[in-house]
KOLNU-116312 format. One record per residue (C-alpha): residue in one letter; y, x, z. Coordinates in nm, 2 decimals, always signed. Example, Ala and Ser with C-alpha at 12.3 -4.5 7.8 and 13.67 -1.06 7.14 Angstrom:
! residues 2
   rest        Y        X        Z
      A    -0.45    +1.23    +0.78
      S    -0.11    +1.37    +0.71
END
This chain:
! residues 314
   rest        Y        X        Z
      X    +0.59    -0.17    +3.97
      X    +0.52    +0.05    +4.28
      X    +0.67    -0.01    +4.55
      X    +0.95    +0.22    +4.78
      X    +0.70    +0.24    +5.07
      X    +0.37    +0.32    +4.82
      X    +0.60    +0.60    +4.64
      X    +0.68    +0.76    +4.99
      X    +0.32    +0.71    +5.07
      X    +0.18    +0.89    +4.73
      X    +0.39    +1.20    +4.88
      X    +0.23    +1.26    +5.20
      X    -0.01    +1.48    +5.13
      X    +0.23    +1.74    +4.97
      X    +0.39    +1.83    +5.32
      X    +0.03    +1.82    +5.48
      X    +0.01    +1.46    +5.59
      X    -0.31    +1.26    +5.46
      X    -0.26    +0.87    +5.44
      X    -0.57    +0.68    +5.42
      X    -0.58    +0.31    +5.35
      X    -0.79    +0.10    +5.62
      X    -0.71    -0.23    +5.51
      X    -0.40    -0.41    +5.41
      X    -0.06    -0.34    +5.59
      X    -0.28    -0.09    +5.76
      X    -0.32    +0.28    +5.71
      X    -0.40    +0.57    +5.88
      X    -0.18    +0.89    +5.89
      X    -0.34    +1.25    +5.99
      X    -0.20    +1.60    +5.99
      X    -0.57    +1.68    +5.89
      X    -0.67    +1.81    +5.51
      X    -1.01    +1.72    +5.61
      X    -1.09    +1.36    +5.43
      X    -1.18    +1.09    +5.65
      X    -1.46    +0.81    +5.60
      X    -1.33    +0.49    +5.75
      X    -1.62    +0.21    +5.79
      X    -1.55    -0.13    +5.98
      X    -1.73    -0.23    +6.26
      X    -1.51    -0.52    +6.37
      X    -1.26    -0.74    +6.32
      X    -0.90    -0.53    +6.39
      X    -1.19    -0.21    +6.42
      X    -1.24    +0.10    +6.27
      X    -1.50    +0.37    +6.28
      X    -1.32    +0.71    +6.16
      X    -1.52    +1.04    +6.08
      X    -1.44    +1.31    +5.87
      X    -1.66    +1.41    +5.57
      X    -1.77    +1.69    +5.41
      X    -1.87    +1.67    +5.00
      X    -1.78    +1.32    +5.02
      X    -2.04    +1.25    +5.32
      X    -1.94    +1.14    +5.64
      X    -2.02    +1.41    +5.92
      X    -2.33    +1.37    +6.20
      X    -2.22    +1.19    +6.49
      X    -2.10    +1.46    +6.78
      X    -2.20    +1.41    +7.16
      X    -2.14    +1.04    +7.27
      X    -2.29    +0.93    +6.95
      X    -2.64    +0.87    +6.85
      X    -2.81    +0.81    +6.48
      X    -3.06    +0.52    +6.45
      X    -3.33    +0.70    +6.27
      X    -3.24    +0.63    +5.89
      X    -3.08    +0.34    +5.93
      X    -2.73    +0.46    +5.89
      X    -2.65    +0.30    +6.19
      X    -2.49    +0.52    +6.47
      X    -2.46    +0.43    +6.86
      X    -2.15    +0.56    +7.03
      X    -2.18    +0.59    +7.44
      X    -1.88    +0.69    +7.60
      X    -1.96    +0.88    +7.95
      X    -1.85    +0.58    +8.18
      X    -2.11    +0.36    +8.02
      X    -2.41    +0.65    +8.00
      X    -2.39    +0.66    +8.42
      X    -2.54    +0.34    +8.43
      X    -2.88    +0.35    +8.27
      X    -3.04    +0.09    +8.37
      X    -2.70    -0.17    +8.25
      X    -2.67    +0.02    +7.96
      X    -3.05    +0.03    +7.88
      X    -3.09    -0.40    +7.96
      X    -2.70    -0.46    +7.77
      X    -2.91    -0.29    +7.50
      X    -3.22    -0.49    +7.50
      X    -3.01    -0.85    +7.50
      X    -2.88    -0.67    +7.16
      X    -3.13    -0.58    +7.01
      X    -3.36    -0.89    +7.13
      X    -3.11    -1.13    +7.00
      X    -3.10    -0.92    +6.64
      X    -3.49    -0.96    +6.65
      X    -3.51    -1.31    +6.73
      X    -3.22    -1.38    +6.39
      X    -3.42    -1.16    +6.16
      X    -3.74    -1.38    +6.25
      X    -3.56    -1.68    +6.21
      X    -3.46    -1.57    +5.90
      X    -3.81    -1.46    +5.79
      X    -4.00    -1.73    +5.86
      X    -3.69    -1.99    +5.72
      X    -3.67    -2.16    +6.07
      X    -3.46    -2.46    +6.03
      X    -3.45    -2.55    +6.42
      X    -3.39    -2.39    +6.75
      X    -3.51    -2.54    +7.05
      X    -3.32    -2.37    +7.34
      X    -3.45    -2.48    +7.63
      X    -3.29    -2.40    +7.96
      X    -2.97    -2.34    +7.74
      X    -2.79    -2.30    +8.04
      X    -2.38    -2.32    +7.94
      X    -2.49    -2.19    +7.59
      X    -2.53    -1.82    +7.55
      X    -2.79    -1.81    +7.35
      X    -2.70    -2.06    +7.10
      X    -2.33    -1.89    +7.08
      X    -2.51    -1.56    +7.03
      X    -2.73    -1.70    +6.72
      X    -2.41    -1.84    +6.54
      X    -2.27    -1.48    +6.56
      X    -2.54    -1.33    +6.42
      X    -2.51    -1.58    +6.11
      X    -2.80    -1.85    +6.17
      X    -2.69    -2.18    +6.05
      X    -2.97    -2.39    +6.10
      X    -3.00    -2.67    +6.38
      X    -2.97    -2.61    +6.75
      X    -3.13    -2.85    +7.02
      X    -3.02    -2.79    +7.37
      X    -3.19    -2.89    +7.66
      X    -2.99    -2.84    +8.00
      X    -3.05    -3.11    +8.31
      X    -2.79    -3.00    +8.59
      X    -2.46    -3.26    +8.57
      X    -2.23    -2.90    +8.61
      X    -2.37    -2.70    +8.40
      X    -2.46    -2.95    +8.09
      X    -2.07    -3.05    +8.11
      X    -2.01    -2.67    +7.98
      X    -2.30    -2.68    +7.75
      X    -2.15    -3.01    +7.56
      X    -1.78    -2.86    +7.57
      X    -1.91    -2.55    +7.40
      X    -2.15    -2.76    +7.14
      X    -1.84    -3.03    +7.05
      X    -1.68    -2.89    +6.73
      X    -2.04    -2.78    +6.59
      X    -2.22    -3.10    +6.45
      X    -2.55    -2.95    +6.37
      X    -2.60    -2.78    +6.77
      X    -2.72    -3.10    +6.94
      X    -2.74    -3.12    +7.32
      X    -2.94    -3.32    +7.59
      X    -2.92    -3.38    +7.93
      X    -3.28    -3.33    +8.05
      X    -3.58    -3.08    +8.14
      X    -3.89    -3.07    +7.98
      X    -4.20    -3.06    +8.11
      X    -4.56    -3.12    +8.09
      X    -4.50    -3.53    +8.20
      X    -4.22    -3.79    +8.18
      X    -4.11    -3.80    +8.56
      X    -3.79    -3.73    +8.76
      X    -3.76    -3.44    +9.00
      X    -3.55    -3.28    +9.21
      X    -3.43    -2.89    +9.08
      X    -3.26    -2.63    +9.29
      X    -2.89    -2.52    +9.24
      X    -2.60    -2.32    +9.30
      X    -2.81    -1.96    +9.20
      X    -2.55    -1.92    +8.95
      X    -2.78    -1.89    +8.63
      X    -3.11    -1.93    +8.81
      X    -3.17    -2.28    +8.89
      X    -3.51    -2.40    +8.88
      X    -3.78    -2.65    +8.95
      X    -3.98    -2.42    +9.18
      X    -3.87    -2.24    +9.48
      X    -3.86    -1.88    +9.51
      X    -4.15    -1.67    +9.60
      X    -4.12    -1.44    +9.91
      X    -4.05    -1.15    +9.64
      X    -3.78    -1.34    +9.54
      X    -3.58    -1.36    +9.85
      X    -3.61    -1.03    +9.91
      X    -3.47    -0.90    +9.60
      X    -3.18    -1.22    +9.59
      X    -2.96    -1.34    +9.89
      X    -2.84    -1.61    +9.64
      X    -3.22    -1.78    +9.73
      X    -3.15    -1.82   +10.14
      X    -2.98    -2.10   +10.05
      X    -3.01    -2.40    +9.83
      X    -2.90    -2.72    +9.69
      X    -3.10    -2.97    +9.51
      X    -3.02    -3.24    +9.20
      X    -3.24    -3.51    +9.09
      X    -3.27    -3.46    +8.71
      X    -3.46    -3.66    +8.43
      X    -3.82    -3.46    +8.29
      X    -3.95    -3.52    +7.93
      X    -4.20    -3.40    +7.74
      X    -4.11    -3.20    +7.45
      X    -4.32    -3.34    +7.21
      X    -4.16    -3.71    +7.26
      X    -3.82    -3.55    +7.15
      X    -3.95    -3.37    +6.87
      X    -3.90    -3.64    +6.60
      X    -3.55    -3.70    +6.70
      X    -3.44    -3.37    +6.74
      X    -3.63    -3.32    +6.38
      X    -3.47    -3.58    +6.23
      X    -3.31    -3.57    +5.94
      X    -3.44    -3.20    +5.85
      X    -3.66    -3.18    +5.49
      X    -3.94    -2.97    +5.59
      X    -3.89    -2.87    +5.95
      X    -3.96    -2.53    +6.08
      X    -3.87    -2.54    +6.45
      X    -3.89    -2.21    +6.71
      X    -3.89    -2.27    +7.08
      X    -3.71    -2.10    +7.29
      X    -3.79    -2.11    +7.68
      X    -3.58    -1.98    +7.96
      X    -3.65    -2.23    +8.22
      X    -3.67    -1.98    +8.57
      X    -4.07    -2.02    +8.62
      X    -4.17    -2.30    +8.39
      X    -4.23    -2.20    +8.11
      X    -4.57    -2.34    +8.07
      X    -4.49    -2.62    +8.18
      X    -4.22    -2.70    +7.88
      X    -4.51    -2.59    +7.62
      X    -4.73    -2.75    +7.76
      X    -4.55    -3.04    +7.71
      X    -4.54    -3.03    +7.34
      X    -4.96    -3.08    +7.30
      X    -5.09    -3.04    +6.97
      X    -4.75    -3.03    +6.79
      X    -4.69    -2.68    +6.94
      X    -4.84    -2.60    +6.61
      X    -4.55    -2.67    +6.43
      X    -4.36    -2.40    +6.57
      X    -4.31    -2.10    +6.34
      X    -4.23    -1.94    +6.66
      X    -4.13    -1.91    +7.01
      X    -3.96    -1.69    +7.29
      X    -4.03    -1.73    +7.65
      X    -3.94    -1.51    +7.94
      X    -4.24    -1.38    +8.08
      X    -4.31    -1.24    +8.45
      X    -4.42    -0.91    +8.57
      X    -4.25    -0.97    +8.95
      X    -4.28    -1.32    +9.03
      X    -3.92    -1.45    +9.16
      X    -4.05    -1.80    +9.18
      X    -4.36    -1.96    +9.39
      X    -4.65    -2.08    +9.18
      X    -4.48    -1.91    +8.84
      X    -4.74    -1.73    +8.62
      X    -4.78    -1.42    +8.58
      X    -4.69    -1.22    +8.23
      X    -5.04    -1.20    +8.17
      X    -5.14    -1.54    +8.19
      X    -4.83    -1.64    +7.98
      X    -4.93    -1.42    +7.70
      X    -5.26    -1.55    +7.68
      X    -5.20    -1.92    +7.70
      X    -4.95    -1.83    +7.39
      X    -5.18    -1.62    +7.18
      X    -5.46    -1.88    +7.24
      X    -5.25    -2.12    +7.05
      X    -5.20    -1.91    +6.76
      X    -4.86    -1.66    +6.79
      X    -4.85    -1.33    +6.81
      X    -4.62    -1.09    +6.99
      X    -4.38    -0.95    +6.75
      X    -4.12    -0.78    +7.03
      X    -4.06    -0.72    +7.38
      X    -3.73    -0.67    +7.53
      X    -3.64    -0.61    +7.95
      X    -3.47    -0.87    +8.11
      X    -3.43    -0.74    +8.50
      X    -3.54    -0.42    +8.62
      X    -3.56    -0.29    +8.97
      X    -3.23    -0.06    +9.04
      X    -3.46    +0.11    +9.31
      X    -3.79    +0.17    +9.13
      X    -3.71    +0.10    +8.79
      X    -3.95    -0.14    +8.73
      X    -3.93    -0.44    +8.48
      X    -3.96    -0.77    +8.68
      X    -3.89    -0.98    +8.35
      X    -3.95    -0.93    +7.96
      X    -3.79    -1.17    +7.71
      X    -4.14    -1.19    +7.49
      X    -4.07    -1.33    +7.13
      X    -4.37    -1.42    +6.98
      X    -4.43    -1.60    +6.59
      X    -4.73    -1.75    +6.38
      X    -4.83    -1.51    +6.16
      X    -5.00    -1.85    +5.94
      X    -4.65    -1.93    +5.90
      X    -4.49    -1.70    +5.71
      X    -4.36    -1.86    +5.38
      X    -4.54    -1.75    +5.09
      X    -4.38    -1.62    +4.79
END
């Protein structure tokens, strides 16, 4: 039996009002004859066009199609000022989509986030729906104690309270640059382009190799298929080197490489992609990290890099 309120709502359109269902106990009413294509982009969000022969309209200015995807970017004017925030906001995106869709291809069962910081990265692969195991390497006492808050009510994102590196040692690692903290200290480039660098505090933290954690942060998983991820301010090299001859169980990595040193004695981007490809990956996307507000310049890429010998076979 129809209801009061769907009867009422059935008799809209005869006195020129168009009801259109968006989801339940929601609806939207328009004085317009035009029909309306309603597509969701987010939980409590709407995208409403009109159509014409059943076909939702081109997006007008402040909207942009994504080739033939169907997908369609919409810019209002405040954010469009800013290119170079809008352009790096976009990159984090769309790195973060590539990295899931890699994961996904080459069935990776195990994410090694090192330098996971107070865990973005890992929050950001649960959103885009990989399940898998996390393994989280943080060493500073302040910022682990946000890492394990956000890792408590998921049991397969496990966390540790360590660097990695190429030997089992202590050291001591700079603090208080917010997100930056790191083993080196920054290059002359660096503190000009930071004023967060003139000053510094220092934690002694624990050093491991990562290929002495491997079987426990493997265990348990049938058939492992781990990817390493490295965000470590500068040393980089030093966590892969670290994992020796079982870097070739990776089915892939990610390690943000330098094109501006910020850090004394980092490597350059160059030298980072070689050491990589020499041990069997291939680039597969790069995506800006930092550029240069003045000259426009990129001073990091976020390189994601997998092993073509690992793709599973049909």
């Amino acid at each position: 039996m129809q209801t009061l309120y769907r009867r009422l709502l059935r008799l809209m359109p005869r006195i020129g009002v168009q009801v259109t269902d968006i989801a339940p106990g929601t609806a939207l009413v328009s004085r317009s004859a035009t029909p309306l294509s309603v597509t969701g982009a987010d939980k409590g969000t709407w995208i409403v066009r009109r159509t014409k022969g059943g076909v939702a309209q081109a997006p007008g200015a402040g909207a942009v199609r994504l080739g033939e995807t169907g997908a369609v970017l919409f810019v209002d004017a405040a954010a469009g000022r800013d290119e170079r925030a809008l352009q790096l906001a976009a990159a984090e995106y769309l790195c973060t989509q590539h990295v899931a869709a890699m994961l996904a291809l080459y069935e990776a069962n195990c994410v090694f986030d090192v330098g996971a910081n107070s865990g973005q990265y890992a929050r950001r692969l649960r959103r885009l729906g990989y399940a898998g195991r996390i393994v989280s390497f943080e060493p500073t006492s302040e910022t682990f104690a946000k890492l394990e808050k956000a890792a408590a009510q998921d049991p397969d994102w496990h966390v540790y309270r360590c660097g990695l590196g190429r030997e089992e040692t202590t050291a001591e690692i700079h603090t208080g640059w917010k997100t930056m903290n790191s083993l080196l200290g920054p290059s002359d480039y660096g503190k000009d382009r930071y004023s967060r660098f003139t000053r510094s505090e220092t934690e002694e933290i624990r050093i491991r190799r990562l290929d002495e954690v491997m079987d426990e942060a493997l265990d348990g998983l049938f058939d492992p298929r781990p990817y390493l991820k490295m965000d470590t301010q500068g040393y980089d090299l030093e966590v892969f080197a670290g994992a020796g001859k079982r870097v070739e169980e990776f089915v892939g990595m990610q390690s943000e490489v330098a094109v501006l040193r910020l850090y004394e004695g980092s490597p350059g981007m160059g030298e980072a992609v070689a050491t990589y490809e020499a041990a069997g990956f291939g680039i597969t996307g790069m995506y800006p990290v930092t550029r240069e507000a003045t000259t426009g310049r990129v001073i990091e890429f976020d390189c994601v890099l997998m092993r073509a010998e690992a793709t599973p076979k049909p």
